[in-house]
N, C-alpha and C positions, 0 to 999 in steps of 0.2 A: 504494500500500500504506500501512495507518493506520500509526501508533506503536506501535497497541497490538498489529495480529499481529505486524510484526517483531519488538517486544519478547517477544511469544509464541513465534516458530519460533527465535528467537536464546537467549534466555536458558531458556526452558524447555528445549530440546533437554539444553543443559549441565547443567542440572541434574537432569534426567532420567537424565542418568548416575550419578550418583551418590545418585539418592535411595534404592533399596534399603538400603545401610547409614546412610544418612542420617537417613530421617527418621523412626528408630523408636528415641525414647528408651531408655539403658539402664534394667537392671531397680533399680539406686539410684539413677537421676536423683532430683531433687525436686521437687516441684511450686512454681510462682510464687504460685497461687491466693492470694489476701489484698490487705492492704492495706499500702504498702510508704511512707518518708521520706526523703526525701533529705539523703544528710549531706554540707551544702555544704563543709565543713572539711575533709574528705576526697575529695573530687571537685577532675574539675579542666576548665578552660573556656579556649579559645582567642578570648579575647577580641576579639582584631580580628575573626573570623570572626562568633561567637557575639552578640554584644555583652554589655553589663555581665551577669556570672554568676547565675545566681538564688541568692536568700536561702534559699528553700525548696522543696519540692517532694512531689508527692504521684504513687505510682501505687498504681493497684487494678487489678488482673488480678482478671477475674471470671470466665476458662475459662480450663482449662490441663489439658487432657485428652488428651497425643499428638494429636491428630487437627488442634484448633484452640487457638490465643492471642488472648486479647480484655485488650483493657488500654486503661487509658484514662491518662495521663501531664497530670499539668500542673505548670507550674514558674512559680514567684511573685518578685516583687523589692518591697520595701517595700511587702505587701499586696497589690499589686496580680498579676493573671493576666499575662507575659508570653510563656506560648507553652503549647498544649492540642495534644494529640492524642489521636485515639481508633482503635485497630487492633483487626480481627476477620480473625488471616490462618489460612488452610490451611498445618498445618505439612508437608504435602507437595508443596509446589512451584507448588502450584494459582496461579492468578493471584485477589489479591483485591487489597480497598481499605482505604484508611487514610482519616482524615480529619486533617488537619495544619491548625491556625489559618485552620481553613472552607475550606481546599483539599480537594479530593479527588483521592487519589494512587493512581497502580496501583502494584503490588507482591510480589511473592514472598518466601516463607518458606520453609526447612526447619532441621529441628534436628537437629543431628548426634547422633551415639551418646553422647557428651559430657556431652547436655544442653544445650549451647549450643545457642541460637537466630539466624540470622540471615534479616535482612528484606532486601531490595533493591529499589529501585527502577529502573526505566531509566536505562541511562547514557545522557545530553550531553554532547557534544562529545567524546566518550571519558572523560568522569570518570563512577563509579559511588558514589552515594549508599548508604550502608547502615548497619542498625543489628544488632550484635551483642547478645545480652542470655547474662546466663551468670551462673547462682547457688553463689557460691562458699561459701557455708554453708546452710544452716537459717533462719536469720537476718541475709544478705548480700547482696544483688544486683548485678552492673556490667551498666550499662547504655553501651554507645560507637556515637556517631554517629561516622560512618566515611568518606573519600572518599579515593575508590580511581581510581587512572586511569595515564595512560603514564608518572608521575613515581614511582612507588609510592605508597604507604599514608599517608593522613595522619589523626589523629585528633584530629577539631574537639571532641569533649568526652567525658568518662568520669566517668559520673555516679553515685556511688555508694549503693546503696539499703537501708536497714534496715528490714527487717519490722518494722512496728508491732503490723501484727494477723494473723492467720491468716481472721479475719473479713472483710466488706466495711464496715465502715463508714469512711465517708469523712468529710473535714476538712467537707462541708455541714449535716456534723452534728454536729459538734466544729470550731468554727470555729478552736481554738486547738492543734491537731494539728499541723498545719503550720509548722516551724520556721522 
């Protein structure tokens, strides 16, 4: 049996339970859609894990319509690109893919009634990978990578995000966007 049906009859089944109320945003959720900055002075980064924190950082969500989340993340240190991803998940449980620093990951999403969005990938060894995303204004975003396993909960970074634009234009076009 691959990785990827166990990953299917195991984590889909669980989630299947609970996507009915899951994965249908309320009627004032917000939408992510835009373009969003990372405010490093307010984030925070487990450094042994993580390695040195980024200086800046950019997302742009470019679908954000109940159904699907498309975001693309990258986070910068002295200029330089130190970690890109780009995610197109089914926010109801569907299995998709992400793309992580040229990796490609399978995945599952759903968003609870909340608004909150969470991703997951297959747990190893019994620890579970995952990203919560949750807009806490208008103008606000946390973003937390997450690992989860037999010790509980530990959160390797909480990164927090301000709407620059409600637009998609990105720092490729404003090179000086990126703080």
């Amino acid at each position: 049996m691959t990785v990827h049906r166990a990953f299917n009859r195991n984590i889909l089944a669980v989630l299947a339970a609970g996507v009915a109320t899951l994965s249908t945003a309320s009627a004032n959720a917000q939408s992510l859609l835009g373009r969003w900055v990372l405010a490093p002075e307010r984030s925070s980064f487990v450094e042994a894990v993580t390695g040195p924190a980024p200086q800046g950082g950019e997302w742009v969500v470019s679908r954000d319509d109940g159904d699907r989340l498309s975001y693309s993340l990258v986070e910068t240190r002295d200029g330089d690109v130190v970690a890109s991803a780009a995610y197109d998940v089914s926010l109801h449980g569907g299995l998709s893919q992400s793309h992580v620093d040229g990796d490609v990951r399978d995945v599952v999403a759903i968003r609870a009634s909340d608004g909150t969005t969470l991703i997951q990938a297959p747990a190893v060894a019994a620890w579970r990978a995952s990203i919560r995303i949750h807009q806490v204004s208008p103008q606000e975003a946390v973003i937390e990578h997450v690992l989860s396993g037999p010790r509980g909960e530990f959160v390797v970074d909480r990164m927090v995000m301000e709407r620059a634009s409600p637009n998609l234009v990105t720092a490729a076009t404003n090179k000086d966007s990126l703080r």
